[in-house]
FILOFI-111443 format. One record per residue (C-alpha): z, x, y; residue in three letters. Coordinates in steps of 0.2 Angstrom, whole numbers, padded with zeros to 4 digits. Layout:
# FILOFI-111443
<<Z,X,Y>,"ALA">
...
***
This chain:
# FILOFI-111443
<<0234,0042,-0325>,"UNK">
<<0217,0041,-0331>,"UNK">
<<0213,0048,-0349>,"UNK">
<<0200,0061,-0351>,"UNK">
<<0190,0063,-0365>,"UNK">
<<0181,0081,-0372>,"UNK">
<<0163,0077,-0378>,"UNK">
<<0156,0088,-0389>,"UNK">
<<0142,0100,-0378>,"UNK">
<<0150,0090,-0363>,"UNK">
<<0160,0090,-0348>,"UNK">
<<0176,0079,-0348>,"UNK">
<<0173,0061,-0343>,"UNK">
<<0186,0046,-0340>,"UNK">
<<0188,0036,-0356>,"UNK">
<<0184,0020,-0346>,"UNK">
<<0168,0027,-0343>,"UNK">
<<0167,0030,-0361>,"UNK">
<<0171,0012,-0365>,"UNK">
<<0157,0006,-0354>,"UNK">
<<0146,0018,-0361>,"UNK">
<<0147,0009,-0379>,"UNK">
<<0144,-0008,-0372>,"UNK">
<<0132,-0016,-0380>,"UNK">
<<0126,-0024,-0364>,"UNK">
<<0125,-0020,-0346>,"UNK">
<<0123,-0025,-0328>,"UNK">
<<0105,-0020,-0331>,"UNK">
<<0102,-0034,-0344>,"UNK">
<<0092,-0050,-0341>,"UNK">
<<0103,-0065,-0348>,"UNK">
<<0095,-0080,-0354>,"UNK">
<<0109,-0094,-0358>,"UNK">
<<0102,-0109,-0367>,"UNK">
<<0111,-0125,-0361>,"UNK">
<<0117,-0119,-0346>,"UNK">
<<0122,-0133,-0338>,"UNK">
<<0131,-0139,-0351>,"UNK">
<<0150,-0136,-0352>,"UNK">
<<0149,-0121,-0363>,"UNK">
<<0134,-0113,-0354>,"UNK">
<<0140,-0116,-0336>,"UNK">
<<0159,-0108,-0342>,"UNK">
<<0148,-0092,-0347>,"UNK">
<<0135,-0092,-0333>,"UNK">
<<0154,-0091,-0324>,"UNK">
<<0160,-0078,-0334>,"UNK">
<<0146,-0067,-0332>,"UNK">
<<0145,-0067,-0314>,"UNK">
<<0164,-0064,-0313>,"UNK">
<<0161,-0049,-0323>,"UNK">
<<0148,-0042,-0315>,"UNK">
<<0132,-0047,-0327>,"UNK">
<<0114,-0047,-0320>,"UNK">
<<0115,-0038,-0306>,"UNK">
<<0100,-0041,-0297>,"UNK">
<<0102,-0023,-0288>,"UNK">
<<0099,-0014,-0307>,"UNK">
<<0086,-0024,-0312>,"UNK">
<<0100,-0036,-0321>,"UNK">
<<0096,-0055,-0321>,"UNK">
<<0105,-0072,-0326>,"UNK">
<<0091,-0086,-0331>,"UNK">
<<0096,-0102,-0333>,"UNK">
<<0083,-0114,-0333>,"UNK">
<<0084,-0133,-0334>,"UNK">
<<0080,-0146,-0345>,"UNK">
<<0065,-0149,-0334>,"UNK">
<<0059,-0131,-0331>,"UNK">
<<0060,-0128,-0352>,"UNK">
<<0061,-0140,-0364>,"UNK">
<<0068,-0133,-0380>,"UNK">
<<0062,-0142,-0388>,"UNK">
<<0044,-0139,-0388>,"UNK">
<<0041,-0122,-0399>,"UNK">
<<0029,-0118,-0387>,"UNK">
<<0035,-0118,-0371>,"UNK">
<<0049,-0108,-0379>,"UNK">
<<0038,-0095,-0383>,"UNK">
<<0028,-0095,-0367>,"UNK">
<<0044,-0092,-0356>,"UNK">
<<0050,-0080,-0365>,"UNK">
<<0033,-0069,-0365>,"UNK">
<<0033,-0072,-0345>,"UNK">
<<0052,-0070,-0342>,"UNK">
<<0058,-0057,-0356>,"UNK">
<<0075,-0056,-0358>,"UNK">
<<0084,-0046,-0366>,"UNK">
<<0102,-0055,-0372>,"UNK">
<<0101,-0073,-0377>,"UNK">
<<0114,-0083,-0377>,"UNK">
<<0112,-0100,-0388>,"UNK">
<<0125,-0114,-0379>,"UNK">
<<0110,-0129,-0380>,"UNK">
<<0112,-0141,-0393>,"UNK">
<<0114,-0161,-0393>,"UNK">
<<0132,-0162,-0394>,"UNK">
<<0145,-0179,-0395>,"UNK">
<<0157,-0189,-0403>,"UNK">
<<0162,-0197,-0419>,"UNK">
<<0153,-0215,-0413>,"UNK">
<<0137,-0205,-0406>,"UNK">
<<0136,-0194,-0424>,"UNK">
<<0137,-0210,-0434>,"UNK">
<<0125,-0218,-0424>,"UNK">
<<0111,-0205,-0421>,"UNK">
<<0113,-0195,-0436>,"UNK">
<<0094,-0191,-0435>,"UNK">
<<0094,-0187,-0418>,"UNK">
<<0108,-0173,-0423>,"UNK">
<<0100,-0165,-0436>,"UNK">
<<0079,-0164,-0430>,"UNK">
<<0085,-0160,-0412>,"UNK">
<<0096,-0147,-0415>,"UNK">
<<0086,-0139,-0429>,"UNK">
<<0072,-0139,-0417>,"UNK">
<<0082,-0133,-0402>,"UNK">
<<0088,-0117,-0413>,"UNK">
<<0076,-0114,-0422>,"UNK">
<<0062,-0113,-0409>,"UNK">
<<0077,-0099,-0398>,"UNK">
<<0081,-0088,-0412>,"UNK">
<<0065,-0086,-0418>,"UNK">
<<0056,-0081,-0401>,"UNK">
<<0070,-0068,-0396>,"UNK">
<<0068,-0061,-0413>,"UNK">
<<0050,-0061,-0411>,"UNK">
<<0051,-0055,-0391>,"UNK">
<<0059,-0040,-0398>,"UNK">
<<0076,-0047,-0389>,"UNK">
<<0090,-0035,-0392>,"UNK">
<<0104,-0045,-0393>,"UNK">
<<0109,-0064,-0397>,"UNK">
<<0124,-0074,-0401>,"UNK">
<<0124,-0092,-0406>,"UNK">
<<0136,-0103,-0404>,"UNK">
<<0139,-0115,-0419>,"UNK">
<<0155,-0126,-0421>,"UNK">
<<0171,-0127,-0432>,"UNK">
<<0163,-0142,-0438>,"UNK">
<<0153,-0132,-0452>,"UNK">
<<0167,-0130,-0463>,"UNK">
<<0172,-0143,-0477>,"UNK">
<<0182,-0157,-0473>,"UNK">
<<0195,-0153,-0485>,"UNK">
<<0194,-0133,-0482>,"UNK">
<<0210,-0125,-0486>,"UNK">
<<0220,-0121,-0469>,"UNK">
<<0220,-0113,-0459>,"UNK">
<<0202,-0111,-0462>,"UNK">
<<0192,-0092,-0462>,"UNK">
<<0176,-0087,-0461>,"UNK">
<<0174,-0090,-0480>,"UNK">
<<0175,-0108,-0483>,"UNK">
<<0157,-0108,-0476>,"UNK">
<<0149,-0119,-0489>,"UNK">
<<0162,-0119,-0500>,"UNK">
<<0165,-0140,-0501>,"UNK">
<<0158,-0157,-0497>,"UNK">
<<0156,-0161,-0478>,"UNK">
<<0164,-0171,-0466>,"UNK">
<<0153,-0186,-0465>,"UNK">
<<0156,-0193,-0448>,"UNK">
<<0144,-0178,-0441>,"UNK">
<<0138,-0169,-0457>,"UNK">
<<0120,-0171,-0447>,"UNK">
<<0125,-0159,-0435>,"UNK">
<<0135,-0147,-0446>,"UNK">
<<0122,-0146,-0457>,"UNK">
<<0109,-0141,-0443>,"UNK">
<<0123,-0128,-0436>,"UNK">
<<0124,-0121,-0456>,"UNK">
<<0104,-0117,-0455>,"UNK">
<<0106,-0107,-0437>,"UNK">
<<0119,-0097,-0444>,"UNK">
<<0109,-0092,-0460>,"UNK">
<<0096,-0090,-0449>,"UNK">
<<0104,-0078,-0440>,"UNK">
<<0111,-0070,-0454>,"UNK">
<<0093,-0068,-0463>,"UNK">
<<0086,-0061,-0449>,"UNK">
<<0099,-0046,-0448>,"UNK">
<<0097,-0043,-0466>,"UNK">
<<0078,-0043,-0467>,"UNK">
<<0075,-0039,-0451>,"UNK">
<<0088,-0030,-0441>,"UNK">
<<0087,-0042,-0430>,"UNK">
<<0106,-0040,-0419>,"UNK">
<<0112,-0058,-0419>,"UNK">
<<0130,-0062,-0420>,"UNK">
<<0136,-0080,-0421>,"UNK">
<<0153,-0089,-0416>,"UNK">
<<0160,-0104,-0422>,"UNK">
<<0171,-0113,-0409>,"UNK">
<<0186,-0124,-0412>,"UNK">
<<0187,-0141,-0403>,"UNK">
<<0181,-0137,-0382>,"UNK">
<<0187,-0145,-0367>,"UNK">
<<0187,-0141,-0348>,"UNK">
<<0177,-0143,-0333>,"UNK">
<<0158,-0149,-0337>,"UNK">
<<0163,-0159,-0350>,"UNK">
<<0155,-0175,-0353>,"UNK">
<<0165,-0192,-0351>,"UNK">
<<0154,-0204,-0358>,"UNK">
<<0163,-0219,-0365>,"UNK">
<<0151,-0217,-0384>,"UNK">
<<0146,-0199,-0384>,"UNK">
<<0162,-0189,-0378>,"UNK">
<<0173,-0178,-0388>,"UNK">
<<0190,-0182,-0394>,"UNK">
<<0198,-0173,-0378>,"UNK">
<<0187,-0181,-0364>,"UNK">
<<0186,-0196,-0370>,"UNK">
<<0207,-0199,-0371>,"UNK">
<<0208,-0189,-0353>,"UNK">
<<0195,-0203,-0347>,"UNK">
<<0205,-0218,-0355>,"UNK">
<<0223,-0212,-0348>,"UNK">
<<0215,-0208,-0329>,"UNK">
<<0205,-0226,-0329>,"UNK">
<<0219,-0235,-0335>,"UNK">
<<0232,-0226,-0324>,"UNK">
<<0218,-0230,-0309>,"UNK">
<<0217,-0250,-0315>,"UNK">
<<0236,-0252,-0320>,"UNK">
<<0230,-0255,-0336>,"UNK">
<<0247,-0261,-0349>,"UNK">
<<0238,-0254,-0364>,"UNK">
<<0229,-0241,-0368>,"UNK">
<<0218,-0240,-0387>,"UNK">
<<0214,-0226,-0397>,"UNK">
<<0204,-0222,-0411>,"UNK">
<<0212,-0222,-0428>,"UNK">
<<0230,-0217,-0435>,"UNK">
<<0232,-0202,-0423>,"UNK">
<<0239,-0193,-0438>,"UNK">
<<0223,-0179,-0438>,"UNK">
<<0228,-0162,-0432>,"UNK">
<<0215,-0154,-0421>,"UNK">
<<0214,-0136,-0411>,"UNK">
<<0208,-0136,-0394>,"UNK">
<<0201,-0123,-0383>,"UNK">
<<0199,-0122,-0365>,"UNK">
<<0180,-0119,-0362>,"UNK">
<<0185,-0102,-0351>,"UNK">
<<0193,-0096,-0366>,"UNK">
<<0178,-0096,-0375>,"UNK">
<<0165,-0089,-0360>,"UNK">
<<0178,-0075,-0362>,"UNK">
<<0175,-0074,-0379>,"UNK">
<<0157,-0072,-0379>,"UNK">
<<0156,-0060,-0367>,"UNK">
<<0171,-0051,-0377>,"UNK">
<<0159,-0050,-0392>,"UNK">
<<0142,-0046,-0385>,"UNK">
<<0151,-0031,-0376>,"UNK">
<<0163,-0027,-0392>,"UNK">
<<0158,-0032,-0410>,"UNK">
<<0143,-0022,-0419>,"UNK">
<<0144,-0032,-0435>,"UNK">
<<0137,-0015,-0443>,"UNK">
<<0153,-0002,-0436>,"UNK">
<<0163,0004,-0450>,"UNK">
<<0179,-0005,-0441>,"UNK">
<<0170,-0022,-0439>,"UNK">
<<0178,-0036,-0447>,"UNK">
<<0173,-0040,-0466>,"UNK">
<<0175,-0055,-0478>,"UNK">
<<0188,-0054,-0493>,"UNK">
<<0175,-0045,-0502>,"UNK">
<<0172,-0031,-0490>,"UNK">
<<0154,-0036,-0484>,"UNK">
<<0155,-0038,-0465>,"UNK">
<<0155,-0054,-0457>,"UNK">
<<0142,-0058,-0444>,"UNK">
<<0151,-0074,-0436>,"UNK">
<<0168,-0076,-0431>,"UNK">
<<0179,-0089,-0428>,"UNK">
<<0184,-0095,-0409>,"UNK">
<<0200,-0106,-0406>,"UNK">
<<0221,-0104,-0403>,"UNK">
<<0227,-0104,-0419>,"UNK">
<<0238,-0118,-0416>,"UNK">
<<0234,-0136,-0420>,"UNK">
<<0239,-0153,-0412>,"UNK">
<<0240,-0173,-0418>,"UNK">
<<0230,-0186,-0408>,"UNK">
<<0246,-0194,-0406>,"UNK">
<<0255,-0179,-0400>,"UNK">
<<0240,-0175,-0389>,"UNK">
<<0238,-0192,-0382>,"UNK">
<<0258,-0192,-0378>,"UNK">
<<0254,-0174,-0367>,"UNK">
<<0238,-0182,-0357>,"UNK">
<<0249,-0198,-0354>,"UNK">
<<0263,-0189,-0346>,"UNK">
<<0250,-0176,-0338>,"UNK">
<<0243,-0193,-0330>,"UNK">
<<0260,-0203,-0326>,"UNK">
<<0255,-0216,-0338>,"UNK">
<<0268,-0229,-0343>,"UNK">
<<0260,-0241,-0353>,"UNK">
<<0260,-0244,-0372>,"UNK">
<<0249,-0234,-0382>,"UNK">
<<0240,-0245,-0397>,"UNK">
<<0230,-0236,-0411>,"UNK">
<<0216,-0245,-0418>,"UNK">
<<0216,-0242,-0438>,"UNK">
<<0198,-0252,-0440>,"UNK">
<<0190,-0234,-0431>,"UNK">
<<0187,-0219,-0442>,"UNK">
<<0200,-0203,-0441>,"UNK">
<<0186,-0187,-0447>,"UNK">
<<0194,-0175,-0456>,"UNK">
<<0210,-0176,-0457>,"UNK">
<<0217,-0157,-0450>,"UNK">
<<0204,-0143,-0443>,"UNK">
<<0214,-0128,-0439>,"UNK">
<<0205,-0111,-0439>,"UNK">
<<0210,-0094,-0443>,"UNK">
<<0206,-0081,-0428>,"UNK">
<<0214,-0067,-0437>,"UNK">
<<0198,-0058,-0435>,"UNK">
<<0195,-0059,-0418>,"UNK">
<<0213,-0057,-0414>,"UNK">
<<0209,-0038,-0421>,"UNK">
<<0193,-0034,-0411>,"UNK">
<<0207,-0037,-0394>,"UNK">
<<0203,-0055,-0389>,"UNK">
<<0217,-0067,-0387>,"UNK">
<<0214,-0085,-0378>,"UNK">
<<0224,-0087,-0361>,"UNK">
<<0223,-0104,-0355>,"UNK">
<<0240,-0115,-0362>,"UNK">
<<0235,-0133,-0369>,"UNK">
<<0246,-0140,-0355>,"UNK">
<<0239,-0129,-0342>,"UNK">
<<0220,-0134,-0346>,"UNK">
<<0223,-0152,-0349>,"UNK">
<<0231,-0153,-0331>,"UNK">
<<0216,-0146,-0322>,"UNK">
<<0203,-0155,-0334>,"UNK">
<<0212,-0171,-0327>,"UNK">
<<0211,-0164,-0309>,"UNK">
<<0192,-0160,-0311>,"UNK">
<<0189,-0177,-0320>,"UNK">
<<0198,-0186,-0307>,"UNK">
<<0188,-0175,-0293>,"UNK">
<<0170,-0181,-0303>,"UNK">
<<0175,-0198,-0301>,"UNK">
<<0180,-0196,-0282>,"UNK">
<<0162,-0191,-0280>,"UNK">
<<0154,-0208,-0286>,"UNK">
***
């Protein structure tokens, strides 16, 4: 039986209906997802739908423009579009992402595009008078030797991993812009900070992919080739957390709807000043090692597994603490075995396709 609710100089409504009341966004929203063909922004551009997000009927909308149609990277364009399109939540998924090789070798690249990227976003939905924003940042911003598992605090509170301080560095300065654009401005942008993502969309190129990709590419290849060896980077001693993209789109939306940084029961730091980004993982971490042993089995692989000590490990564990979002209701759904298994399935479909 539905709960009924007395309002004060009101009629009784259905507390579902007052929960949808409080939203902080609505079918009558016009989305913009930055990146949206990314993995991250394609998961949320799902997620959205799913939920029922820019309905067209109620003058809702989801925007997604290409790399071709806007180039983020051109302050102007950025600016232009949002003057002619107006949107009214932003969500920032673009940014140029890769692996430990690709940040090593590009560190410029890492830094000016991505600085450039959110930069040139967050300041014209501040200045379009955009109502709500969230950017997406990574785990990567905390220090390499951070004490674990590792909360919102250790922001700037130690030396960098260098393998991709670059990129970290750049997320850092979209964060505190964020952040100083609440404060002096009231400007309503939250920010998460994602543990390590994986799942459909993901990119599987042999230099730039991520830890997760790149071993699901090496075991299916050399399962395809009957490969007797397979070679992986470093020791595979680091511990790592792993999210399934889904999880995360669920968490966006969970947060746009849910989390006003400024409601008295809001999450706050260990001095009781409210946080505005939150981290976004399992809670659990995993070895390589261990990891690579679950994508081998998930792939039938039966040859020998060789680790190359010459190759860098990164930092050596990155495990998050989600305490905080565990108390505003969200919980990831999506086991480790049960993503890797279809992220093989949708790799292996993407390679049918060629």
């Amino acid at each position: 039986m539905k709960k009924k609710i007395q309002l004060k100089n009101s009629k009784i409504i259905d507390k579902e209906y007052l929960l949808l009341m409080n939203k902080k966004i609505s079918s009558k929203d016009k989305f913009f997802i930055a990146g949206s063909t990314g993995m991250v922004g394609s998961a949320i551009f799902r997620a959205l739908k799913k939920n029922g997000y820019g309905d067209l009927s109620l003058g809702g909308n989801i925007l997604a423009p290409n790399r071709k149609e806007l180039d983020l990277l051109e302050s102007k364009k950025v600016e232009e579009w949002f003057k002619q399109n107006n949107p009214s939540v932003v969500i920032i998924a673009a940014a140029k992402v890769g692996g430990i090789l690709a940040n090593q070798q590009k560190p410029a690249d890492f830094i000016l595009e991505n600085l450039k990227i959110q930069t040139n976003l967050i300041e014209a939905a501040w200045r379009s008078n955009v109502k709500r924003l969230l950017f997406l940042g990574s785990s990567c911003i905390y220090p390499k030797f951070a004490k674990q598992p590792i909360q919102e605090e250790s922001l700037l509170s130690g030396f960098l991993e260098k393998t991709n301080d670059s990129y970290a560095i750049a997320k850092i300065s979209g964060i505190k812009l964020c952040q100083s654009l609440r404060a002096q401005y009231n400007f309503d942008a939250i920010s998460l900070m994602p543990t390590n993502l994986y799942g459909p969309g993901d990119n599987y190129h042999k230099d730039d992919s991520h830890v997760m990709a790149a071993l699901i590419k090496k075991f299916c290849d050399a399962k395809k080739n009957n490969l007797e060896e397979v070679i992986c980077w470093g020791s595979g001693s680091p511990k790592r957390e792993f999210l399934h993209v889904d999880d995360l789109a669920t968490a966006a939306i969970f947060c746009l709807e849910k989390w006003d940084p400024d409601s008295q029961n809001a999450p706050v730091d260990k001095n009781g000043i409210p946080l505005d980004f939150l981290n976004i993982g399992t809670g659990e971490d995993i070895s390589i090692k261990e990891l690579s042993n679950i994508i081998a089995e998930s792939t039938n692989y039966k040859g020998k597994i060789t680790w190359d000590l010459s190759k860098p490990d990164g930092t050596p564990k990155k495990q998050l603490d989600i305490k905080r979002i565990k108390a505003l209701g969200w919980r990831p759904q999506i086991s480790l075995r049960q993503g890797i298994k279809e992220t093989i399935s949708n790799y292996l479909e993407l390679q049918n396709k060629k």
